[in-house]
N, C-alpha and C positions, 0 to 999 in steps of 0.2 A: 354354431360352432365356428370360430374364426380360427384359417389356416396357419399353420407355424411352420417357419424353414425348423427343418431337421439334418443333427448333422453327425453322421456315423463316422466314428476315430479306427483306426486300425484294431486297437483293441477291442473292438465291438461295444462300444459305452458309447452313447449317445447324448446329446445334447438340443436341448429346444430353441429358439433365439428367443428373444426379450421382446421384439415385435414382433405382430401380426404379419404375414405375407396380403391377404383378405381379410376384411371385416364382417361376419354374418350380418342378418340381417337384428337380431338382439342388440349386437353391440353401437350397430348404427343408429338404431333408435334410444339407445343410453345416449350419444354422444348427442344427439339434436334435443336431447332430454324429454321423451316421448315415452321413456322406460326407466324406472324406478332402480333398477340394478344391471349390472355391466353382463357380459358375457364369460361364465368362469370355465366354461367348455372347449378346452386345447385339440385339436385338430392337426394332421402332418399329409401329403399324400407322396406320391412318389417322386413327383417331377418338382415338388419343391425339397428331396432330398438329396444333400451332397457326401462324397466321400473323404474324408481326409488322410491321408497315406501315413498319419503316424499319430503316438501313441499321446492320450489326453494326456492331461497336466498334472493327475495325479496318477497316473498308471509312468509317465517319465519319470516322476520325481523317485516312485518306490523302484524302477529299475535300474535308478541309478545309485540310490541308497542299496540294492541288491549287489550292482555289479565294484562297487567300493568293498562290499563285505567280503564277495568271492576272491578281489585282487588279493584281502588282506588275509585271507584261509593262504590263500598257493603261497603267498613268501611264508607266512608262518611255518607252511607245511615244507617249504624250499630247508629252513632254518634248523628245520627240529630231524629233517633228514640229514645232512650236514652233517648236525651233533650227534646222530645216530650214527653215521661213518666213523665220525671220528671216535665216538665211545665200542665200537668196535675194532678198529682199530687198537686202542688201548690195550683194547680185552688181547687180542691177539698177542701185542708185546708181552702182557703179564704171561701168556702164555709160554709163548717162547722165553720168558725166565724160568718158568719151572720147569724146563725141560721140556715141552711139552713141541712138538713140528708145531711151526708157524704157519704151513699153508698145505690147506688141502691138496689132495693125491689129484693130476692132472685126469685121472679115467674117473671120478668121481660122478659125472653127469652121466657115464657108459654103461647103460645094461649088462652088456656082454662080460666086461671085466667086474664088476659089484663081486664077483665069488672070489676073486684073485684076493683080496684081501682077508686076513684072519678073522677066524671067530673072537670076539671079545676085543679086537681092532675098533678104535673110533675113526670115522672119516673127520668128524669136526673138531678142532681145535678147543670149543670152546666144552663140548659136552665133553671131551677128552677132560678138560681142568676141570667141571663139576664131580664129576668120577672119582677123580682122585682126590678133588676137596672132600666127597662123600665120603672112602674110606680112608680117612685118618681120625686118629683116635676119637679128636672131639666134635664130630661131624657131626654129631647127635644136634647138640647145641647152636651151630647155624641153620640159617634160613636161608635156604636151598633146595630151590625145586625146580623140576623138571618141565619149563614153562612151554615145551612143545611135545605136548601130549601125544605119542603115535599109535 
């Protein structure tokens, strides 16, 4: 069995060298041609093992194809929040056209005061305008619903 440098990556993947560190005694007698066939039996021990403090060639290449996908999630997810403020937003103006208060009651996050307000009272703006889209005549016929189930 002829010894092989062995060489551990941060990620724990391992790698053989292409040369022998030692030659048994099989493959010496291959090479003086005393023996019909080579030595195919790989060998490693410890002190011919090194560490290498970072990550193989194919364990880099996928974390960096990883960390390009994640950059392109956050702006995406930067983007679509954005357009989420701003389609709230919106909703709020249409609110305040139909009459509806534009901005929630300053004690809304308050325990204490939650009774202070009327039965049949909306805190939100926006459930406030599906309410009243709900009872008019042809409420039947839109599609509207109550997408926060409590």
């Amino acid at each position: 069995m002829c010894r092989y440098r062995k060489s551990i990556f941060l990620c724990n993947h391992t790698q053989i060298s292409a040369e022998p560190l030692t030659l048994c005694s099989a493959q010496k007698d291959y090479g003086c041609g005393k023996a019909s066939e080579p030595c195919d039996a790989v060998s490693t021990h410890t002190l011919g093992t090194i560490r290498i403090p970072h990550l193989c060639e194919r364990c880099s290449t996928i974390k960096t194809v990883q960390d390009r996908r994640l950059a392109e999630v956050k702006e995406k997810m930067a983007e679509l929040r954005q357009h989420l403020e701003q389609a709230y937003g919106d909703c709020i103006k249409h609110a305040s056209e139909a009459g509806l208060p534009a901005a929630k009651p300053e004690n809304e996050g308050n325990p204490e005061s939650e009774g202070a307000t009327k039965l049949g009272e909306v805190d939100d703006p926006v459930e406030a305008f599906l309410k009243m889209k709900m009872n008019e005549k042809y409420s039947h016929l839109m599609v509207l619903s109550d997408s926060q189930s409590k």
